[in-house]
C-alpha positions, -999 to +999 in steps of 0.1 A: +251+520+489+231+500+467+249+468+481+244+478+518+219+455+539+206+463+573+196+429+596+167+434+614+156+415+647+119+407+648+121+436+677+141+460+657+115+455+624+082+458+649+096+492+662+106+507+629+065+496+619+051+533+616+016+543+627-011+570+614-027+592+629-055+568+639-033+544+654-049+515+632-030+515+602+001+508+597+027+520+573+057+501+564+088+517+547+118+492+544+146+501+523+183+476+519+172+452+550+174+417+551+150+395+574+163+369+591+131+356+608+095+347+602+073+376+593+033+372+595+009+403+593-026+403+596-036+438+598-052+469+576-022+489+566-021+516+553+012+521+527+039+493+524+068+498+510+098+473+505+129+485+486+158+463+480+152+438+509+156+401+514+134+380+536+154+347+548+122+332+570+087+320+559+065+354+546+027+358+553+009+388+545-028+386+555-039+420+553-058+448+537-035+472+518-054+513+521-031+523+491+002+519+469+018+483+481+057+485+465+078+452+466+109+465+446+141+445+435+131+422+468+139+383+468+117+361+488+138+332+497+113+314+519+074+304+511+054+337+509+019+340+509-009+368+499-035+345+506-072+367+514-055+397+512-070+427+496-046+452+480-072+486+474-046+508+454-021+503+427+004+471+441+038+468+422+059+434+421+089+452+401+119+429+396+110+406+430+119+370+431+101+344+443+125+317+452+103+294+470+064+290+466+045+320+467+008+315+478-021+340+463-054+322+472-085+343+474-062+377+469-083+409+455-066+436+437-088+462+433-068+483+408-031+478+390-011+445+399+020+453+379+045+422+383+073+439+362+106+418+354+095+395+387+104+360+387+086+328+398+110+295+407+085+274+419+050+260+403+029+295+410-013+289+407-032+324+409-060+302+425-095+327+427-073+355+427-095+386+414-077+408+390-101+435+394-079+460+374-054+461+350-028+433+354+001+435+341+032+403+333+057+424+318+096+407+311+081+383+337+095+349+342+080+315+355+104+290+360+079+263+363+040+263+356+019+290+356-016+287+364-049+310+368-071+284+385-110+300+384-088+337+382-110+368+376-095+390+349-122+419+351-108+446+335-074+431+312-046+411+316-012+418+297+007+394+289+040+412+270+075+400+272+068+371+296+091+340+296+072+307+303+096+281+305+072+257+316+037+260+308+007+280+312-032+272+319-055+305+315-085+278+304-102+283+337-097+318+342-133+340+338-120+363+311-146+396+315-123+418+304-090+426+275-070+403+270-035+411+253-006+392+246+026+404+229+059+388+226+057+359+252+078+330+252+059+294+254+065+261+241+048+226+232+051+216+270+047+188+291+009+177+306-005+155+330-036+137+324-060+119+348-097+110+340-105+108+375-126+141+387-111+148+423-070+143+411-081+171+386-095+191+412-060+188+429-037+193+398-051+228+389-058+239+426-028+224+448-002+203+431+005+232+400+001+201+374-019+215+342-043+188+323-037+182+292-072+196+280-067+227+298-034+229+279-054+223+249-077+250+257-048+274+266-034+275+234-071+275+218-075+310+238-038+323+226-048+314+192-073+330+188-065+365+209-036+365+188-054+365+158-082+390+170-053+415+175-040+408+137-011+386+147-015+363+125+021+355+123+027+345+158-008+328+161+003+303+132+029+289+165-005+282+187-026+273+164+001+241+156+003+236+193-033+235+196-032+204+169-006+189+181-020+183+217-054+174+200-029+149+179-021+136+211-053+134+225-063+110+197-034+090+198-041+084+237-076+075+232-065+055+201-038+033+215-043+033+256-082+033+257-094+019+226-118+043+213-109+029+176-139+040+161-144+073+171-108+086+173-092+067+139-106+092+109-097+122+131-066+107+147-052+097+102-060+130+092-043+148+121-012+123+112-009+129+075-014+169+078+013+164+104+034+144+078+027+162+052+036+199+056+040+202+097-001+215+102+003+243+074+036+252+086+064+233+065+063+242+027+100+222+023+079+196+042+057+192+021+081+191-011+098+160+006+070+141+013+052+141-021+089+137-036+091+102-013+056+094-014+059+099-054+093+074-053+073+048-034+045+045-053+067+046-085+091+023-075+066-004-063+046+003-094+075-007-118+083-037-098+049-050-110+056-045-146+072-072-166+099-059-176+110-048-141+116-069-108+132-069-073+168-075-074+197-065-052+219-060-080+226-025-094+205-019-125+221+001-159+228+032-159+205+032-190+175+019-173+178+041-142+173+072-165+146+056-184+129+052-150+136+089-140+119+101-171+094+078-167+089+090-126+086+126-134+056+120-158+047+102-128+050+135-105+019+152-128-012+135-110-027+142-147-006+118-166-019+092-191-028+062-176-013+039-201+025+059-195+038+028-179+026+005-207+056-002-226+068-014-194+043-045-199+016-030-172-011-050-154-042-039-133-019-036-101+001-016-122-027+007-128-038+003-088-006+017-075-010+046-099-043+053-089-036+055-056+003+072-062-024+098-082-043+104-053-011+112-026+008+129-049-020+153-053-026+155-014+011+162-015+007+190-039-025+209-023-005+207+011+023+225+000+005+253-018-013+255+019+021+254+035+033+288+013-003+300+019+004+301+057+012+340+063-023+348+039-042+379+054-078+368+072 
C-alpha cells in the first residue's frame, strides 16, 4: 500500500478539499496522491495534511494555517512557495524533498517548524522568515547554500545532525533567542565577494550567493556557540575556518587591491601560524616545520664557514655526521654562540644563527600550542 499513488485532476483535488462548519476554512487531508497540475491556494485553512504525495506542477501556498500543517515523506518536484504565509500551530516538514526552489519570503511560524530528515536541492534563502518558535533542522540536508537572510529566530533554532554540503550564512539572522548546534556537517566552502552595495543586496536576498564576510561571520557565530555549550572539540574546526577566510581576506586585499600597509603584519602572521602548526591544529605540523626551518638555517649557515662551501658533489660520510651533531646543537635555540667556530665562523655566520634562533624557537612554542589545542577554557 505504501507504494500506491492516486492522480488527482485539479477537479477531483478541489472536490476532495473539505470544509468546517463555518464554511471558511478549509481542511485538507491528502494521503499517497500525486499532482499532476499547478496548485495555488490563498486561503485561511484550517488543518492540512499531506501524507506521502508528489506534486509534479508549480506549488504556491499563500495562506493562513489555524493549526497542525503536516507535509510528510512528500517530494516537491516543481518550484514551491510559502511566501506570506502564516502557519499558527505546530508545522512539520518530516522527510519532504524539495527538488526544485522552494520560496519562504515573509513566512511567520508562530510555534514549532520541525523540518525533520527534509531535503533542499536547490540554493534555499529563509529571507525575513520569522521563527517565532522553536525550529528545528534535524538529519536535514541542503544540497546547495543555505541562507537566513534578516531571519528572526525568537525563541531557538536547532541545528543537530544537518548535512551542509554547501555552505551556510546565519550572519544576518536576528538571533533573540537559543541557539544550539550539534553534530552538523560543514566545510571550508566556496564565497563570492563583491564590494559593490546593491550586488550584495542581491547575493543574500535573490541569487542564494553568500559573501565572503558573512561566511566569515558564520563561522565566527558557530565558534563561539559551540564553545558556550562546552564543545570545545568541535569549535577548534570553526574557529580554523574562521582564520582561514580572514587569511583570505588579507591575501585579497594584499595582492588584488593593494592595501600593503595595512593588511602585510596581519596577512605574515596569519601565514606563518598557518605554516607552522595549521592555526593550533597540527602538532606533527609543527614538528616538520621547525625540523626544515632548523635544516635551512643550518645548512645556509655552514655554507658561510670556511671550511664548508656549495658543491654538487657528495660530501664524506665523515663530514655529514660531523654536521649532524653539529645541527642538533643547532635544534636547542640556547646553544653557545661560538658552536660553529671550529668551522672558521664569520658575522654572517653568527646572523643566520641568530635568526635560525629566533624560528626554531617560534617553531617550538607552536608546537607546544598545537598539543595544547583540546586544553579546558
Amino acid at each position: 500500500m505504501d507504494n500506491f499513488k492516486i492522480i488527482l485532476t485539479i477537479e477531483e483535488f478541489m472536490q476532495k478539499a473539505s470544509y468546517t462548519n463555518d464554511k471558511s476554512m478549509k481542511n485538507l487531508d491528502f494521503r499517497y496522491c500525486i499532482f499532476d497540475f499547478d496548485i495555488e491556494i490563498s486561503e485561511y485553512l484550517n488543518s492540512v495534511n499531506f501524507e506521502n504525495c508528489v506534486f509534479k506542477g508549480k506549488t504556491k501556498f499563500a495562506s493562513h494555517f489555524k493549526i497542525n500543517a503536516t507535509f510528510r515523506n512528500v517530494q516537491f518536484k516543481a518550484p514551491t512557495t510559502f511566501a506570506n504565509s502564516n502557519f499558527n500551530s505546530k508545522t512539520r516538514f518530516h522527510v519532504v524533498t524539495f527538488e526544485d526552489e522552494v520560496n519562504f519570503d515573509n513566512t511567520k511560524f508562530a510555534d514549532l517548524a520541525d523540518f525533520w530528515g527534509s531535503t533542499f536541492h536547490r540554493p534555499t534563502i529563509f529571507y525575513k522568515t520569522d521563527f517565532l518558535g522553536v525550529t528545528v533542522f534535524s538529519r536535514t540536508t541542503f544540497n546547495e547554500n543555505a541562507l537566513f537572510t534578516y531571519s528572526l529566530i525568537d525563541k531557538g533554532i536547532i541545528f543537530r545532525g544537518t548535512i551542509f554540503k554547501k555552505g551556510l550564512d546565519i550572519s544576518l539572522a536576528i538571533l533573540n533567542g537559543n541557539f544550539n548546534v550539534f553534530d552538523i556537517r560543514l566545510g571550508d566552502f566556496a564565497t563570492n565577494e563583491n564590494s559593490d552595495e546593491d550586488q550584495y543586496e542581491v547575493s543574500v536576498s535573490e541569487e542564494g550567493i553568500i559573501p565572503e564576510k558573512n561566511k566569515r561571520e558564520t563561522f565566527k557565530l558557530l565558534k563561539t556557540q559551540l564553545e558556550n555549550q562546552g564543545n570545545k572539540i568541535e569549535s577548534l574546526k570553526f574557529s580554523y575556518f574562521e582564520i582561514e577566510t580572514y587569511h583570505k581576506q588579507l591575501s585579497r586585499q594584499f595582492w588584488n587591491e593593494k592595501k600593503i600597509k595595512s593588511t602585510f603584519e596581519n596577512y605574515f602572521i596569519l601565514f606563518l601560524n598557518s605554516l607552522s602548526n595549521k592555526n593550533g591544529r597540527s602538532w606533527l605540523r609543527g614538528i616538520f616545520f621547525t625540523t626544515i626551518i632548523a635544516g635551512l638555517f643550518f645548512y645556509v649557515a655552514v655554507l658561510t664557514t670556511e671550511k664548508y662551501s656549495f658543491a654538487f658533489s657528495l660530501p664524506q660520510a665523515e663530514d655529514i655526521n660531523y654536521c649532524l651533531k653539529l645541527y642538533f646543537e643547532f635544534l636547542t635555540p640556547t646553544h653557545t654562540v661560538q658552536f660553529m667556530d671550529c668551522l672558521g665562523s664569520n658575522p654572517w655566520t653568527y646572523l643566520l644563527d641568530f635568526l635560525g634562533r629566533a624560528f626554531i624557537a617560534y617553531g617550538i612554542y607552536q608546537t607546544i600550542q598545537a598539543f595544547r589545542k583540546f586544553r579546558r577554557v
